[in-house]
NUVEX-31381 format. One record per residue (C-alpha): residue number from 0; x, y, z. Coordinates in Angstrom, 2 decimals. Example, Ala and Ser with C-alpha at 12.3 -4.5 7.8 and 13.67 -1.06 7.14 Angstrom:
<donus>
(0, (12.30, -4.50, 7.80)) (1, (13.67, -1.06, 7.14)) 
</donus>
This chain:
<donus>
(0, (7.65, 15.15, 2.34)) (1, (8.44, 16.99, -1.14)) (2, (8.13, 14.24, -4.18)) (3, (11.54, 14.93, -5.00)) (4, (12.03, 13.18, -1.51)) (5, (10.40, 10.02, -2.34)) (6, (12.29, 9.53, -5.36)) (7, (15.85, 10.00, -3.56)) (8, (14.67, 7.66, -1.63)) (9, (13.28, 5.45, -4.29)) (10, (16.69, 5.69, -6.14)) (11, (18.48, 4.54, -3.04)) (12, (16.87, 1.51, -2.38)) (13, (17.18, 0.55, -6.24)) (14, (20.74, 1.41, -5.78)) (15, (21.12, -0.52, -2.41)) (16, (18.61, -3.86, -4.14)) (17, (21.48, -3.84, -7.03)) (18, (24.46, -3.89, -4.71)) (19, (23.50, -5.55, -1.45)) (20, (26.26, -8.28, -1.61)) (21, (28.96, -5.70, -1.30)) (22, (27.10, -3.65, 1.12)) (23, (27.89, 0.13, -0.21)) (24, (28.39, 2.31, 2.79)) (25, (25.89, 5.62, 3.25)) (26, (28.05, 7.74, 1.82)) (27, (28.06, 5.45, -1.35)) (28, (24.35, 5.37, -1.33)) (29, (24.09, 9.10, -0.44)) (30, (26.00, 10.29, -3.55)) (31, (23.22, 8.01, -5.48)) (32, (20.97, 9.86, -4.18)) (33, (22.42, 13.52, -5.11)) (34, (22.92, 14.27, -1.41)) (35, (25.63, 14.46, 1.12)) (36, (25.81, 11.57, 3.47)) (37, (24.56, 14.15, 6.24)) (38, (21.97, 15.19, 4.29)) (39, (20.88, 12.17, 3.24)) (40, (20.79, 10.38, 6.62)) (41, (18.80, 13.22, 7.66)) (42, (16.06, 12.52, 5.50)) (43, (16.02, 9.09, 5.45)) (44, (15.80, 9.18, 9.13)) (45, (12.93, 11.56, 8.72)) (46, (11.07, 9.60, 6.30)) (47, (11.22, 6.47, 7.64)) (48, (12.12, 6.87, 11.37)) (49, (15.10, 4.68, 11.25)) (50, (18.16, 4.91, 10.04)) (51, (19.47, 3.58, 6.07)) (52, (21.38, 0.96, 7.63)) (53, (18.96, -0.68, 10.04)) (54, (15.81, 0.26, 7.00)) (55, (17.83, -1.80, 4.97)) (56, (17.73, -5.41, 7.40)) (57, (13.84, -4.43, 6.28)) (58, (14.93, -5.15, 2.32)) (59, (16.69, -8.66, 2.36)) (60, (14.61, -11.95, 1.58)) (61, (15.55, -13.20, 4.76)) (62, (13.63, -10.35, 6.63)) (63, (10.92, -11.01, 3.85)) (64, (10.55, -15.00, 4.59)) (65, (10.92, -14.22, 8.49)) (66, (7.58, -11.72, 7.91)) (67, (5.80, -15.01, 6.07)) (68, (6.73, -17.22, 9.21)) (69, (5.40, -14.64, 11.85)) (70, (2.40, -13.42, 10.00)) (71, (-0.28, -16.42, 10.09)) (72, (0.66, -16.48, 14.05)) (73, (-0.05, -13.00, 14.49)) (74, (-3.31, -13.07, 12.43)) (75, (-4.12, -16.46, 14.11)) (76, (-3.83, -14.33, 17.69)) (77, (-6.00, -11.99, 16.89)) (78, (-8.67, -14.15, 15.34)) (79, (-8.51, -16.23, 19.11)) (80, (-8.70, -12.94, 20.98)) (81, (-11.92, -12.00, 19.05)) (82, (-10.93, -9.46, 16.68)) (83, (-12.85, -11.33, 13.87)) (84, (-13.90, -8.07, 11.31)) (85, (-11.34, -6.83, 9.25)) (86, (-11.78, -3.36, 11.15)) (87, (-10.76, -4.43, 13.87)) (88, (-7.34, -6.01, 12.44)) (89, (-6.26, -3.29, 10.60)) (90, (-4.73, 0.44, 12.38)) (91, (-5.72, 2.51, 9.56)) (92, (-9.68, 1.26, 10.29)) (93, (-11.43, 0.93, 6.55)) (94, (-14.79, -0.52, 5.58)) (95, (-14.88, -2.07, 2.22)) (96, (-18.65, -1.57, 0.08)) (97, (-19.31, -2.63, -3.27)) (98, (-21.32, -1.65, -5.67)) (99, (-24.34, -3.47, -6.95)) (100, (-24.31, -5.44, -9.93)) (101, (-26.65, -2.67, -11.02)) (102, (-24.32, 0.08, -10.15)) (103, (-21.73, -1.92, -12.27)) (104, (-23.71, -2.38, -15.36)) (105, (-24.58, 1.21, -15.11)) (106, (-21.07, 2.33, -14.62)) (107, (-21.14, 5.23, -12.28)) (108, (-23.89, 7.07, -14.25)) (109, (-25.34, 9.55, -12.04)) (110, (-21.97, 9.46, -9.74)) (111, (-19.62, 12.17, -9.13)) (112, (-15.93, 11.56, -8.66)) (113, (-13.69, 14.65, -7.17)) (114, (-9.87, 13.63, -7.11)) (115, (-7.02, 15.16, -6.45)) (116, (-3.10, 15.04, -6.65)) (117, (-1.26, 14.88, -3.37)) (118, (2.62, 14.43, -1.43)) (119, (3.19, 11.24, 0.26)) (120, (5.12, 9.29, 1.88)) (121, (5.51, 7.27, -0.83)) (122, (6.01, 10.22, -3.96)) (123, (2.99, 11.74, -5.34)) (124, (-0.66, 9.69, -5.31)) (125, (-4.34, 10.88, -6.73)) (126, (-6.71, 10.06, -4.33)) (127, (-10.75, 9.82, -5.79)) (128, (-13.32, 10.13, -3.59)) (129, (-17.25, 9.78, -3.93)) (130, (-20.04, 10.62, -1.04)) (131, (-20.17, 7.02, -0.76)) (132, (-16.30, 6.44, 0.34)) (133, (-12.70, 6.50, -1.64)) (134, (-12.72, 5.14, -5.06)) (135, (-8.98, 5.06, -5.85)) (136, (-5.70, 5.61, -4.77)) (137, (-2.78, 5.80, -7.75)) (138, (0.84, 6.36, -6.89)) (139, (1.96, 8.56, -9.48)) (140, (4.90, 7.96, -11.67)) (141, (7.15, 11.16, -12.37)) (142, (4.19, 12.99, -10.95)) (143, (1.93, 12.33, -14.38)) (144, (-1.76, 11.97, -13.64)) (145, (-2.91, 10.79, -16.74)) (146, (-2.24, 6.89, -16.78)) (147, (-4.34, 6.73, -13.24)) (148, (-6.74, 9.13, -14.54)) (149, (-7.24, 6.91, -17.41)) (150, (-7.74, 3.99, -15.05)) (151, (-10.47, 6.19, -13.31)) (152, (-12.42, 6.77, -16.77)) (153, (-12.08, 2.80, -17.42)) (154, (-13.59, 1.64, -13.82)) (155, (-16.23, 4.36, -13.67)) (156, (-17.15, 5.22, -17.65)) (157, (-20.04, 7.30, -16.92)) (158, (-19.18, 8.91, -13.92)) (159, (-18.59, 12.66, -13.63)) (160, (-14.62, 13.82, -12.82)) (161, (-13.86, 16.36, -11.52)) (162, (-10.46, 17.59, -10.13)) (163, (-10.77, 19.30, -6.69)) (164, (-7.81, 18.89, -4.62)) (165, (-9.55, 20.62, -1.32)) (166, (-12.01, 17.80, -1.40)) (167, (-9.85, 15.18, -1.10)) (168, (-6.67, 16.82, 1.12)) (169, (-8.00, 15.66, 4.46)) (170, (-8.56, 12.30, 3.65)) (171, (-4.99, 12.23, 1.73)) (172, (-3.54, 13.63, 5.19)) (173, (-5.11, 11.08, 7.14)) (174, (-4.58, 7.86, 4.86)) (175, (-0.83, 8.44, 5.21)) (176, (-0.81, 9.59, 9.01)) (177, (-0.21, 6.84, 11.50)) (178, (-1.04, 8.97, 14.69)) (179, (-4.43, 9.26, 13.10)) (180, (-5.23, 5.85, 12.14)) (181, (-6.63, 4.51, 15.59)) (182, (-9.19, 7.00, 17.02)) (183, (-10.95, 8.14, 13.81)) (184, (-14.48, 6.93, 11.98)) (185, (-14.01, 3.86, 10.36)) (186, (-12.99, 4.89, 6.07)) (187, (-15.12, 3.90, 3.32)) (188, (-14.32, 2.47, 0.38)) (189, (-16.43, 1.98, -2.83)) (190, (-15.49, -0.33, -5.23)) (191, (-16.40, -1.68, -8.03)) (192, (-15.61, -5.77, -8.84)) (193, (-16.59, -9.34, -8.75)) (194, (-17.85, -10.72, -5.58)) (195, (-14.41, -12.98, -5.60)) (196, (-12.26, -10.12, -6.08)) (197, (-13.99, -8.04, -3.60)) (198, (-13.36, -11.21, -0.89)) (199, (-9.91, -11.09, -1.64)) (200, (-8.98, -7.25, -1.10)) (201, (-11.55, -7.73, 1.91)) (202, (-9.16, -10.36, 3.24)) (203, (-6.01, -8.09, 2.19)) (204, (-7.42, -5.66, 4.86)) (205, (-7.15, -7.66, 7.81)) (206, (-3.66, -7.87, 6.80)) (207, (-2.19, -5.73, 9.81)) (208, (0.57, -3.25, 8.91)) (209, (4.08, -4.61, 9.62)) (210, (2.85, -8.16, 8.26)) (211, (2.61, -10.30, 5.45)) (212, (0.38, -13.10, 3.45)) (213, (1.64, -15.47, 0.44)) (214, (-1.41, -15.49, -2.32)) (215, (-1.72, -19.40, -1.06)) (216, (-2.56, -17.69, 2.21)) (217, (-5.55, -15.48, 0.47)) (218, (-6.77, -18.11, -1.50)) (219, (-7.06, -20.28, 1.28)) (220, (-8.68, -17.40, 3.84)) (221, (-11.03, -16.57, 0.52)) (222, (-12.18, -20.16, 0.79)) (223, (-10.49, -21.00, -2.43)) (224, (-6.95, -22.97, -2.10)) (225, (-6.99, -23.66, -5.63)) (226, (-7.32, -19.98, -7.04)) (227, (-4.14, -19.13, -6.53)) (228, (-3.85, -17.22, -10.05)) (229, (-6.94, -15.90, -9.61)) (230, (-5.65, -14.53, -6.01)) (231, (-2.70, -13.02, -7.84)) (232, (-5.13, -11.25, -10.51)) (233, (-7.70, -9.98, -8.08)) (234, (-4.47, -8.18, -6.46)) (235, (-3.08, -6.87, -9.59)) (236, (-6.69, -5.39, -10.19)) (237, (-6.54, -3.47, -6.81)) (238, (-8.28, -0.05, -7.00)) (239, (-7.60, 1.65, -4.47)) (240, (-3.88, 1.31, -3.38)) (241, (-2.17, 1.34, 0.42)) (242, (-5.63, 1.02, 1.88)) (243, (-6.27, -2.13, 0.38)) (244, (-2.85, -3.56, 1.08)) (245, (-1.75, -5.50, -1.99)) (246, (1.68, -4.22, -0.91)) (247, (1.38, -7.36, 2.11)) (248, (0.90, -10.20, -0.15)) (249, (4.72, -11.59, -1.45)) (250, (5.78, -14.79, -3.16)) (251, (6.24, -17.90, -0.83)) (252, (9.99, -17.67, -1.59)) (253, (10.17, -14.49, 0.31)) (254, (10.54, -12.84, -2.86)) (255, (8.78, -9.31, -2.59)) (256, (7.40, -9.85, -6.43)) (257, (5.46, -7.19, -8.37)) (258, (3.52, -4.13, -7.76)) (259, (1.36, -2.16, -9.91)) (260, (3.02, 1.28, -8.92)) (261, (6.82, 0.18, -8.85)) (262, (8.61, -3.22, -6.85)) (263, (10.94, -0.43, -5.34)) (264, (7.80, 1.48, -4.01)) (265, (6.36, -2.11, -2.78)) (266, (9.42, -2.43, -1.15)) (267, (9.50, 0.73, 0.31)) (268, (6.07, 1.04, 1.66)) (269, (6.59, -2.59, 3.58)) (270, (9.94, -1.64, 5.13)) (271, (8.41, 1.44, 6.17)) (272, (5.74, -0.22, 7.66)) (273, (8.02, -2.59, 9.56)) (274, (9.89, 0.51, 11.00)) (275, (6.68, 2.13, 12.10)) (276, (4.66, -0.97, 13.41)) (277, (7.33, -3.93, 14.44)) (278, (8.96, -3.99, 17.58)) (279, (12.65, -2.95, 16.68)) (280, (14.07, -5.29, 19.08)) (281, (13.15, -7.76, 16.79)) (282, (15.39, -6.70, 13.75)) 
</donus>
């Protein structure tokens, strides 16, 4: 998918979040978009595998409250049947390693970071990498690099960057391929943070995709019930987006809530989910 894609798409569902009591029909929503309503349907249906109309039951609070009912039973299942590591929970299998507190004082000295700019599903990302495992994962906004390249220069101040796109294409393709997610090495990730926030974005990854978590949930799976804010921060301080899924975690009113990269992207990146991993009989 081209980025222009993404951000029809993006601009759709803002257009649809502002005017869901009247329900606009798709041709309504497609002229939003800039497309014709056969056009558009085309590549919504495309992008997300489902149509606007039926992507959209994936948008309301009800479907989002519904999702925080279902959720603890599902991960409660899985726990009973012995899936216990957060590998084995999650599709898209990922290992989470942190660095040492020596590595952190030091800052990435000695470490070199490739990165590169990619398409996805979800509008343009950078994706870092290191030999020890991915680093980050930005969603771009209006395709500029610099804010999350920024970020990268904060988190790893002595580190080496250096842009090389080739480097870092396969693991972009495979991060946003479903078909791939199941029967491929388990991913690395190497991150840098405190040993709470790196038990909360460990718990964020047995988070399967098509499911949800309040941040009472986390703080209570972190062994924590009272850190709620810190919960919220530890999410907000995410490094390396989609894999760790700080998209999963919403408000316990069924509101969606913030996202670093964009609510609408939030949004969009659940609902997809839900169209590729729930059973659509249950929409």
């Amino acid at each position: 998918m081209q980025p222009a894609d993404y951000a029809r798409i993006e601009k759709a569902i803002l257009y649809l979040e502002k005017n869901f009591r009247r329900q606009p029909g798709l041709g309504e929503v497609a002229r939003t978009a800039g497309l014709s309503e056969y056009h558009f349907h085309r590549l919504f249906t495309r992008w997300a595998g489902i149509s606007p109309k039926r992507f959209l039951q994936f948008l309301t609070a009800e479907y989002a409250r519904r999702l925080l009912r279902e959720s603890p039973n599902v991960l409660d299942a899985a726990y009973e049947a012995g899936l216990s590591g957060p590998g084995r929970l999650h599709d898209l299998i990922v290992n989470i390693y942190a660095v040492t507190p020596g590595e952190l004082k030091e800052e990435g000295a000695g470490l070199t970071i490739r990165y590169g700019v990619h398409s996805s599903p979800f509008g343009e990302c950078i994706v870092a990498v290191t030999e020890r495992g991915v680093c980050g994962l930005s969603f771009l906004s209006a395709g500029r690099a610099d804010e999350a390249l920024r970020d990268l220069r904060n988190r790893w101040g002595r580190a080496t960057l250096r842009e090389n796109p080739r480097a870092t294409k396969a693991i972009a393709d495979r991060i946003f391929d479903p078909s791939r997610w199941r029967d491929t090495p388990p991913l690395a990730l190497f991150v840098q943070g405190t040993n709470f926030q790196v038990k909360v974005w460990e718990a964020l990854v047995r988070i399967p995709p098509g499911c949800a978590l309040t941040y009472e949930n986390i703080a209570v799976g972190v062994g924590s019930p009272r850190a709620v804010r810190a919960v919220g921060s530890a999410v907000a301080r995410n490094p390396v987006g989609f894999l760790i899924p700080c998209h999963r975690v919403l408000r316990k009113t069924g509101a969606f809530g913030d996202y670093h990269w964009g609510a609408a992207r939030k949004k969009a990146i659940l609902a997809w989910e839900a169209a590729k991993f729930r059973d659509p009989s249950e929409t």
